[in-house]
Every structure is written in C-alpha cells, then in structure tokens.
C-alpha positions in Angstrom: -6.5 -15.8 5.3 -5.7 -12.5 6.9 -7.2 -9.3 6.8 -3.9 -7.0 6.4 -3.6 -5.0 2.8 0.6 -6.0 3.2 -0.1 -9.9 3.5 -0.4 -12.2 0.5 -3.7 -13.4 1.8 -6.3 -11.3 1.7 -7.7 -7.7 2.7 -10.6 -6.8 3.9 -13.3 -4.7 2.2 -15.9 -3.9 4.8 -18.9 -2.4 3.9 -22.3 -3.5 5.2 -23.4 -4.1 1.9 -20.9 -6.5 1.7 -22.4 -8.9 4.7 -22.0 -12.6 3.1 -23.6 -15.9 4.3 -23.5 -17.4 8.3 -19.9 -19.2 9.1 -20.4 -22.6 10.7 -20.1 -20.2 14.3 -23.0 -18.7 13.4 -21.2 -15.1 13.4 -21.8 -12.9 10.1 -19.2 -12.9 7.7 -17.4 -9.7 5.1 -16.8 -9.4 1.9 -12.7 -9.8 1.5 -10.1 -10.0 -1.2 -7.4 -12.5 -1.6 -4.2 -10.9 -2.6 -2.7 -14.8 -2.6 -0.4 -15.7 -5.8 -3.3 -18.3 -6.8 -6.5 -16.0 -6.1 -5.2 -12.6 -7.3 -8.4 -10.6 -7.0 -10.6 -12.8 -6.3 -13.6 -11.9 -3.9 -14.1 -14.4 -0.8 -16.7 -14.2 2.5 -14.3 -14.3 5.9 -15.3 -14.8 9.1 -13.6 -12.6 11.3 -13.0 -15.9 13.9 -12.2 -18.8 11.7 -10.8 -17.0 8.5 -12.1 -17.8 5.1 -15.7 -19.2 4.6 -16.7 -19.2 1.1 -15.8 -17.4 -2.6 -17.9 -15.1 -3.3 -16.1 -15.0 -7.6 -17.2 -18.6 -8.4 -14.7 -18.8 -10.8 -10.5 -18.3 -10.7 -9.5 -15.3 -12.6 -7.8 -16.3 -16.0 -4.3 -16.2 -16.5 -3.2 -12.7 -17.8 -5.8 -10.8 -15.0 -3.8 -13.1 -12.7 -0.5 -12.2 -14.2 -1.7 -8.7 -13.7 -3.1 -8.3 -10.6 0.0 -10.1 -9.3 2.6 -7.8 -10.5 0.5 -5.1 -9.3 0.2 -6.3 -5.8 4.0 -7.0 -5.6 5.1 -3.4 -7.2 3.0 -1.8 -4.9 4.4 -3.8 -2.3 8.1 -2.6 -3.5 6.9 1.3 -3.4 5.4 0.8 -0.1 8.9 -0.1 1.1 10.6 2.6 -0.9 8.4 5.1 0.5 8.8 3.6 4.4 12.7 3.8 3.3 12.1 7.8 2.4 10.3 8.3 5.5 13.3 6.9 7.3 15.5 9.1 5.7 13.7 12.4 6.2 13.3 11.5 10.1 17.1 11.0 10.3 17.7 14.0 8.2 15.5 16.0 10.4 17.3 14.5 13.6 20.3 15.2 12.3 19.2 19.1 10.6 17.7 19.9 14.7 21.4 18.8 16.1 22.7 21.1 13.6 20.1 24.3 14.7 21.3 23.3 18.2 24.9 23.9 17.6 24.2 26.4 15.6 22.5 28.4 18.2 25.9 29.1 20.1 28.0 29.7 16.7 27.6 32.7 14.8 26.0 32.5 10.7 28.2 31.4 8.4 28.1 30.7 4.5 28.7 26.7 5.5 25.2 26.4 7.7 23.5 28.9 5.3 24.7 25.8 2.1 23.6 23.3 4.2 20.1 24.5 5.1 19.7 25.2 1.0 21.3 21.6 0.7 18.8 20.3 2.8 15.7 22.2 1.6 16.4 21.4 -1.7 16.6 17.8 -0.9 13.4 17.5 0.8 11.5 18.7 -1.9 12.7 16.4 -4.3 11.9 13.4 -1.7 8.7 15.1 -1.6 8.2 15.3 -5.4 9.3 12.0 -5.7 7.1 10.8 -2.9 4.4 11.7 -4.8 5.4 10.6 -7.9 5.7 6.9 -6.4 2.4 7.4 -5.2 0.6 8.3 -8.1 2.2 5.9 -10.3 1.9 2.9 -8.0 -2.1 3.5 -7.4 -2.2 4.5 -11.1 -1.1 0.6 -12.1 -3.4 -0.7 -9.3 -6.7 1.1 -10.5 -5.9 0.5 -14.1 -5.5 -3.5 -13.9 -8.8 -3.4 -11.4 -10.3 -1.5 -14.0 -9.8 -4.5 -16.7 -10.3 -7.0 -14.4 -13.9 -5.7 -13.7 -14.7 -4.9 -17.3 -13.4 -8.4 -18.1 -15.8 -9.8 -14.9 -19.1 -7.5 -16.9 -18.2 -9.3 -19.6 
C-alpha cells in the first residue's frame, strides 16, 4: 500500500501517537489510511519497508460509509485535477500577459491593451473565486462523510 494522498491505496497519518505494533523487520510501524475501493477509510499499521502490516479498524466499513467515502475520495480527486488544470491556465495566461507587457513596452497606450489588461484581471479573479469555491466545497464533502463515518464508528 502506498503512502501518497493521490493513490488508491493508502495515506499516511503520522503522528507519534499513532506508533502501531513491530513489522516482522522489527522496524516500528504508522498509523495509515487505505483510500482502496474495498477499505474506504479504513485505518491500517504500515511499515514504511514492507508496506502494510496489520488493520488497525478490525472490522470493513459497511456499505453506504463505503459508498460514501468512495465518492468522496474520487470527487476530490476530480477537483484536484480541475484545480492543477486552473493553475495551468493562469501560468500560461501569465506567460502570455508578460509577452504582451514586453511588446507593449515599445508601443505606445492604446484602448486595445488597456481592454485586455481589464479582460485579463477580471478573469483572474473569477479563477480565483472559483478556485476557492472548488476548494471549499470539495473539503466540505470530505469532512462531512468523515464526520459520519466516526459517529457511526462511536456508535
């Protein structure tokens, strides 16, 4: 199982509270979560050599908290794109709004750079806006089914 947040596997949540039993290498193993389609959620001890050791959740989440949590995970794994595609954009925009200042630079003002500038400026507040919209929302979806899947787990 892998430590990265972006893989289906599992991420890591390292705390040293969250030291778990010896692997077979003797080396201490960390507290991780699977983000697989079949563990959603569910709380494993990894050794950072050989990968997963032991579950730390005894028991499989049921189906809808594993409905949930997987339609969480992939959303957020469509607004992560969406936002690297933004990024893209406002990097080439940039590129291309400096090229523009550069040629400028040797032509006098005129009303068409002045529209474009606005153009642009307008644009890149609304990427910004929503940027953080995205953001929000996507994190908003992720706490709220961690937030029944832990009052379901107290239960």
């Amino acid at each position: 199982m892998s430590s990265s947040y972006v893989s289906s596997a599992g991420s890591s949540g390292h705390t040293p509270s969250t030291r778990g039993p010896l692997c077979h290498c003797a080396q201490p193993t960390v507290l991780c979560i699977s983000w697989s389609d079949d563990n959603p959620g569910r709380r494993f001890y990894k050794c950072d050599a050989h990968g997963f050791v032991v579950w730390y959740d005894k028991a499989p989440s049921c189906l809808w908290q594993k409905q949930s949590l997987i339609e969480a995970r992939d959303k957020i794994r469509v607004l992560t794109q969406d936002i690297k595609a933004l990024r893209d954009a406002l990097i080439q925009a940039n590129s291309e709004l400096s090229a523009l200042q550069l040629s400028r630079s040797s032509v006098p003002e005129s009303d068409l750079v002045t529209s474009i500038e606005n153009l642009f400026k307008r644009h890149n507040y609304e990427s910004d806006k929503r940027f953080r919209r995205v953001v929000v929302s996507s994190w908003g979806g992720f706490v709220l089914a961690a937030a029944v899947m832990v009052y379901m787990i107290k239960k």
